[in-house]
N, C-alpha and C positions, 0 to 999 in steps of 0.2 A: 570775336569769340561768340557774342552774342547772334550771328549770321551761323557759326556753325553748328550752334546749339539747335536754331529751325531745322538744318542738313539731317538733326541725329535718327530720327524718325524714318526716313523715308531713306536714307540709307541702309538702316536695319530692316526695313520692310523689303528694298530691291536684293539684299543681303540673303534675306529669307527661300526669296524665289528662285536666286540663283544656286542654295542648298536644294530645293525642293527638284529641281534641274537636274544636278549631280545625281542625287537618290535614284532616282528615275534611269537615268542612263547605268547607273551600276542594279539598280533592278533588271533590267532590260536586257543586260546582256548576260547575265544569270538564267533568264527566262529560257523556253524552246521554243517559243515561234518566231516565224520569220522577220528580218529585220524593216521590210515594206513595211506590212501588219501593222508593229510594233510603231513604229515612227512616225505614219500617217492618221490612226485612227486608235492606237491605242488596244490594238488588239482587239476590238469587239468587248470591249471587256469595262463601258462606263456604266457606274451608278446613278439612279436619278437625280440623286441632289447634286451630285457633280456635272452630269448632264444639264440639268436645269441652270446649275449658276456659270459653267460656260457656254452655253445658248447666250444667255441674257447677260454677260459680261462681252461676248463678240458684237452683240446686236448695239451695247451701252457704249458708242462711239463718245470721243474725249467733246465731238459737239453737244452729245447731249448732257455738258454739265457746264460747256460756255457756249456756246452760241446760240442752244436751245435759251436754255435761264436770260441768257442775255435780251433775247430779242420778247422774251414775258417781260422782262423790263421796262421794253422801250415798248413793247404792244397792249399786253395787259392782260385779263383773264381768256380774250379770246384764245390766246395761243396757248394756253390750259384748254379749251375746250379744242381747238383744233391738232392737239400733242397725245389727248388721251385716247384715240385710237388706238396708239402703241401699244396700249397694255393688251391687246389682242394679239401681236405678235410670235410671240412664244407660243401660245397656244395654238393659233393654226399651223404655224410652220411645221411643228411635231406631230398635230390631228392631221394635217395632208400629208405628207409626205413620210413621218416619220415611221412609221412602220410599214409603209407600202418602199421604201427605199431600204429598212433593214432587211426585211424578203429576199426584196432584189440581190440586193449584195451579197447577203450569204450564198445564194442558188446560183449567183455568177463572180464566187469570190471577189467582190470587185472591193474597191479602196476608195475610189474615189466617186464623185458626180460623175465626169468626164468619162471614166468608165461603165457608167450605167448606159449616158446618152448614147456612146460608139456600141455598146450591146441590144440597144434598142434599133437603132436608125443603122446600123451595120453600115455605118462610116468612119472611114479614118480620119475624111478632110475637115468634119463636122464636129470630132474631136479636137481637134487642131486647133481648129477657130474655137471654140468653147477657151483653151486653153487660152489663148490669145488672149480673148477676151475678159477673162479670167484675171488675169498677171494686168493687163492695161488702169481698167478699172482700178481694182485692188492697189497701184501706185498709187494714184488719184487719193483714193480713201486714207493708205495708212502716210502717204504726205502730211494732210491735214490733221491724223493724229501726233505725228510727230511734233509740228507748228503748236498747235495747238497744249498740248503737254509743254512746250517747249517756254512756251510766251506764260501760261500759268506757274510753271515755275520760277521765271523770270518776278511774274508781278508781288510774288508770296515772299520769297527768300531771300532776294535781293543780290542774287548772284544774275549775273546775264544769259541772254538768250540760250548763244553757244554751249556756253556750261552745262545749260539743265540740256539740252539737244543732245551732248555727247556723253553724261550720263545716264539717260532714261535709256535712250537710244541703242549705245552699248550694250547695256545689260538684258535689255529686248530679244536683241539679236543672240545673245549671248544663248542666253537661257531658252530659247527656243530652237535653236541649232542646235545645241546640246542634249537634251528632252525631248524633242517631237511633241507628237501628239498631245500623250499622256503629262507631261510636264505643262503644257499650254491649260491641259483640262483642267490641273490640279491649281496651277500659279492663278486662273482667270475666277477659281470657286474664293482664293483666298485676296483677291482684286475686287469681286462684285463683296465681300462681305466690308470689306474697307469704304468701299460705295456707298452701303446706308449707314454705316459709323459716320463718316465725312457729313452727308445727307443731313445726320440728325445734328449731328455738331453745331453744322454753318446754318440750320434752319433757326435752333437757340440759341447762335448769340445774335444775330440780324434781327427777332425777333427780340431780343433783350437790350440792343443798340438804341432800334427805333422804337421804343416806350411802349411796347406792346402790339398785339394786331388790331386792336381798334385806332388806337394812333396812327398806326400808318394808313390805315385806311382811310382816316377821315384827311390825311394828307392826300391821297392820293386822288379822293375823292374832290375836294379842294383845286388841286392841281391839276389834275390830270382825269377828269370825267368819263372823258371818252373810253379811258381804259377800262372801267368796270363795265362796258357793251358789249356781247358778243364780235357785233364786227367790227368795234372800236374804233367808232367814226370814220369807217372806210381802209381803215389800215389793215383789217381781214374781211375782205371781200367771200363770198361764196365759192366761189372759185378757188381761193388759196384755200380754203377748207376742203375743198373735192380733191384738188391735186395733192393736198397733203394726204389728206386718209389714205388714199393710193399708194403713195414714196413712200410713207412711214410704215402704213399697218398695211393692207390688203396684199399688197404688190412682194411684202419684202417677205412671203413666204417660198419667192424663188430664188433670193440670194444664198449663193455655194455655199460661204461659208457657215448658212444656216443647216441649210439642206443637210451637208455632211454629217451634220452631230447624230442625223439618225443611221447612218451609217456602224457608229463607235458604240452605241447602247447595248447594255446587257441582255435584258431581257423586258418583257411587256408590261412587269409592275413597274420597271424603271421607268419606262418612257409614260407611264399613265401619272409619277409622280412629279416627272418634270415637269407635264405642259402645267399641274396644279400649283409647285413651288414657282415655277416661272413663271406664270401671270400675277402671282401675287407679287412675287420680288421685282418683275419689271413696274407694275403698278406702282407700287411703294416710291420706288428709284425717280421715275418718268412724272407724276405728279408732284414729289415730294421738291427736287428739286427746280421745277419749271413756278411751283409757287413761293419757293426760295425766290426765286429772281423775282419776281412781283413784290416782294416782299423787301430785297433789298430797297426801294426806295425809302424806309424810314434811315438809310445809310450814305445811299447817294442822291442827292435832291437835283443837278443840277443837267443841263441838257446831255444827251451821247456825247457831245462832240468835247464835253469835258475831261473822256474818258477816252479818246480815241474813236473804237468801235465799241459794238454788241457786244466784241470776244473779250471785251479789259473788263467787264463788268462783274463777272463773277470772282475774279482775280481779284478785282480791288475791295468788291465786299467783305475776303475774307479778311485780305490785309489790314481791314479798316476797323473791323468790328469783332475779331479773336483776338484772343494774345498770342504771340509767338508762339509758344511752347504747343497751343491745340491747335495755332493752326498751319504745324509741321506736320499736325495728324491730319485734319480736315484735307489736306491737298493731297492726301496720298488718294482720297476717295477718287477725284478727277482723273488726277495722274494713271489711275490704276484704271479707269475707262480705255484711257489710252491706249496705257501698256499691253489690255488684256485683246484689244479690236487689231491691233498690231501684230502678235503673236497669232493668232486665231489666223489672218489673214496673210502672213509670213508662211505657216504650214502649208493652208492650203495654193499660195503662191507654188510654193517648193514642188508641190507632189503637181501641180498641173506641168511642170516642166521634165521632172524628172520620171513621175511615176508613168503619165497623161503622153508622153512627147519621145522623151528617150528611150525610156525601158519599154514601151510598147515597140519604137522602133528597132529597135534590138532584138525582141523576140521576135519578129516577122522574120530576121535573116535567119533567126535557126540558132541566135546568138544567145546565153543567158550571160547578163551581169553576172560581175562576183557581191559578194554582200557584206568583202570590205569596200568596192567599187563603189555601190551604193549606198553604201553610206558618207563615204568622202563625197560626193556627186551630190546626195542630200544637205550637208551640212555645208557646203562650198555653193551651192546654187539660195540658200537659206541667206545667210551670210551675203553675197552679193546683191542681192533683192535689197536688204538691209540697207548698206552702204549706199544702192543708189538714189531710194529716198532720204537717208538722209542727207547726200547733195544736194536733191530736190529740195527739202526744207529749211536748205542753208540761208535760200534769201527766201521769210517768210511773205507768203502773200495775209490778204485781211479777209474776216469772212470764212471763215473755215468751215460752216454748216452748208455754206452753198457749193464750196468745195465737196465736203460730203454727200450732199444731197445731190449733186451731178452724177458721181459714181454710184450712191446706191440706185438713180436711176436708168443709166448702163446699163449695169447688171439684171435687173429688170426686164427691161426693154426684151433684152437678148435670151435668157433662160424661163422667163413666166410661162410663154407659149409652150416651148421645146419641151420645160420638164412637165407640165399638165397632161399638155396633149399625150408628151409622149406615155405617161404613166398611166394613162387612163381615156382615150380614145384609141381604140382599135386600130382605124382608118388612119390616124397618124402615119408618114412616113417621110425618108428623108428627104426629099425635094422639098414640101412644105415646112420641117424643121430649118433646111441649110438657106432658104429664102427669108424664113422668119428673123434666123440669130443675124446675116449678116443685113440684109437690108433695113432690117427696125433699128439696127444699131448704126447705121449709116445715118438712118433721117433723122434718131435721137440727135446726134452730134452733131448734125449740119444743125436741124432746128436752134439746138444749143449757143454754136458759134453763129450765126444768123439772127439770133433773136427773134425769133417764131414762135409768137404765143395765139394758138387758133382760138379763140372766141378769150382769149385772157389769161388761155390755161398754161399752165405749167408744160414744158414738151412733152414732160412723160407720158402727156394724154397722146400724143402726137406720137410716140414713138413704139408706145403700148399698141395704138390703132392701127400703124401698118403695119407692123410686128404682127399684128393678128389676122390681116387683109394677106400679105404674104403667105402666113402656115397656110390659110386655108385655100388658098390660089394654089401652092405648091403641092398640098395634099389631091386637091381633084387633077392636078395638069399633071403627075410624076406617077409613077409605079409603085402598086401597093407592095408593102411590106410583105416577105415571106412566111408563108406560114408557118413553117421550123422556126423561126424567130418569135413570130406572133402566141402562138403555144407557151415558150417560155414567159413573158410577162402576163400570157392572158390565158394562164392554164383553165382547162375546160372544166375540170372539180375544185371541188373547195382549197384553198391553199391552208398550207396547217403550220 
């Protein structure tokens, strides 16, 4: 009784989403626009706070509430000074691209990323592979949210892996097949506000556990010296701070599912009041709980290996230092990282298949879907993505951030080039883009499985550099882009 009393919480909150789901799809088909529109991006039609809190709820992966915090843990303030990059995130993603890609879209009805690149670089095969790469990645990613969600539930509630696996899991898939866009945008604003409730929860009672923050500090200081160093006695080298600023902040303003949100936005006060609510809310989120985990040692005093991994660390703080009852609430904050990086990336999974892949090949034959077609095609291709990671997460791997941190640098690798260049060098054209996404994501993944760290770095230096050696070999060696094309993204008067 007392295990399903933990449950009651975070039932009614997954409860809530799946209402919030339903609304949406009987809004939806009330509405008159198209059911594409509608399903992928929300009709054109997000607010800034909504904007803002699913930006920073897609971006708020379930690592960054265990394996981030975890590894401040085991590291110490550095990984605070090498994590707060992130709160630049939001705000570049939306200052570069966000209005230069709402332009776009509207001028080329487009829906997706994948559709901007094939309008730029006037390739199908260049979409294709985008797509690919797109859906590959994105496994990778929402795996490790699944795992991840999966094992924190596990540590908190006392129900097993399986269990929390197949209900997070479920109701994900659920509520995002059912919803689109719009239900992902709304379910992720009411996910990241659960994120600093949780945030502040688990910071006061770890803080009220270990006898206050001077207590713990003068523990830690005691025990563990090295942690209060920047490089922390070698365990953050200069290098893991370079590579990280890159994966984390610099680099992830070319990840899709970022990109896209400027796609869904209303209008230019909306997008001026995201990037301001989103650095603050990513800020808050991104330091708040990464000094959480420094802080759990006045909770957990003794080595990792007491604890398994990095990932059991935040799990077992809360279990150790809440009472049940708040911390049925505190886990919805994590869980809800999960849920919201999951969804976000289901969407855009869905639409690179069906929107990106099918339906464009469809229309070259002269063919138009029907738009009950595609929606059964949407919500059946949504659904099946679902399903297959959570096969993939049935037998958890450990390490879940380095899982994440593989995929978010993929995706990297492959679209930093393509959508810069393409959105803002002229001279860009598709030989240099189709060399850049597939070769820089070749050497990413061999470096990866090879274990290839050029001077110590992380691949994604390795994978970013030829990724960039390739655009600009393929942009001099290939055929410049069309003027009739060029015109469109690089009109000769002011764009209004």
């Amino acid at each position: 009784m007392e295990k399903l009393s933990v449950l009651v919480p975070l039932l009614a909150f997954m409860g809530l989403m799946l209402a919030v789901s339903f609304a949406v799809r009987v809004r939806r088909e009330k509405g008159g626009a198209g059911f594409v529109s509608q399903y992928f991006i929300g009709n054109r039609a997000i607010g800034g706070f909504v904007l803002a809190m699913t930006t920073v709820a897609t971006y708020s992966s379930v690592s960054s509430f265990v394996g981030g915090p975890g590894m401040a843990w085991k590291v110490g303030f550095g990984w605070i000074y090498m994590a707060v990059v992130q709160v630049t995130a939001i705000f570049l993603v939306l200052g570069i691209f966000g209005k230069r890609v709402a332009l776009l879209s509207r001028r080329l009805d487009a829906v997706t990323i994948v559709d901007i690149i094939r309008a730029r670089f006037g390739s199908d095969a260049l979409a294709n592979l985008s797509a690919f790469v797109i859906v590959l990645f994105f496994l990778g990613t929402m795996t490790a949210q699944f795992v991840g969600g999966a094992k924190l539930f596990e540590a908190v509630t006392g129900y097993g892996y399986f269990t929390g696996l197949v209900l997070f899991g479920a109701v994900v898939v659920i509520y995002t097949a059912i919803g689109g866009f719009r239900a992902v945008a709304l379910t992720d604003t009411l996910c990241a506000v659960m994120m600093m409730i949780g945030i502040v929860l688990l910071f006061y009672f770890v803080l009220d556990a270990g006898g206050g923050y001077w207590a713990i500090l003068e523990t830690i200081e005691r025990d563990h010296p090295a942690m209060l160093e920047p490089l922390s006695a070698g365990n953050m080298p200069l290098g893991l701070y370079f590579t990280q600023w890159l994966l984390v902040g610099i680099c992830t303003i070319a990840l899709p599912q970022s990109v896209v949100r400027g796609i869904s936005y209303r209008d230019t006060r909306g997008l001026h009041q995201a990037m301001l609510i989103g650095t603050f809310v990513i800020g808050f989120m991104n330091i708040g709980i990464n000094f959480t985990g420094i802080l759990a040692h006045g909770v957990l005093t003794g080595p990792v290996t007491d604890y398994g991994t990095v990932d059991n660390i935040i799990p077992q703080a809360i279990a150790r230092s809440m009472p049940p009852e708040l911390a049925s609430i505190a886990i919805i904050g994590p869980l809800a990282a999960s849920i919201s990086t999951i969804s976000g990336l289901l969407i855009v999974a869905s639409s690179a298949i069906i929107k990106d892949v099918y339906m464009h090949e469809k229309m070259k034959k002269g063919i138009v879907p029907s738009m009950r077609r595609l929606r059964f095609l949407s919500i059946a291709s949504t659904v099946i993505i679902g399903a297959l990671v959570f096969i993939l997460a049935a037998s958890p791997p450990n390490l879940i951030w380095l899982i994440n941190m593989f995929a978010f640098g993929g995706l990297e690798t492959a679209f930093l080039w393509v959508m810069l260049f393409g959105l803002y060098w002229r001279r860009a054209n598709k030989t240099g883009a189709m060399l850049s996404m597939a070769g820089g994501t070749v050497v990413y993944c061999a470096a990866q499985a090879l274990k290839i760290h050029v001077f110590g770095l992380h691949p994604i230096v390795l994978g970013l550099s030829s990724s960039l050696a390739f655009f600009l070999l393929g942009t001099y060696l290939g055929k410049p882009t069309s003027a009739e094309m060029l015109r469109v993204f690089f009109p000769a008067g002011k764009e209004k």
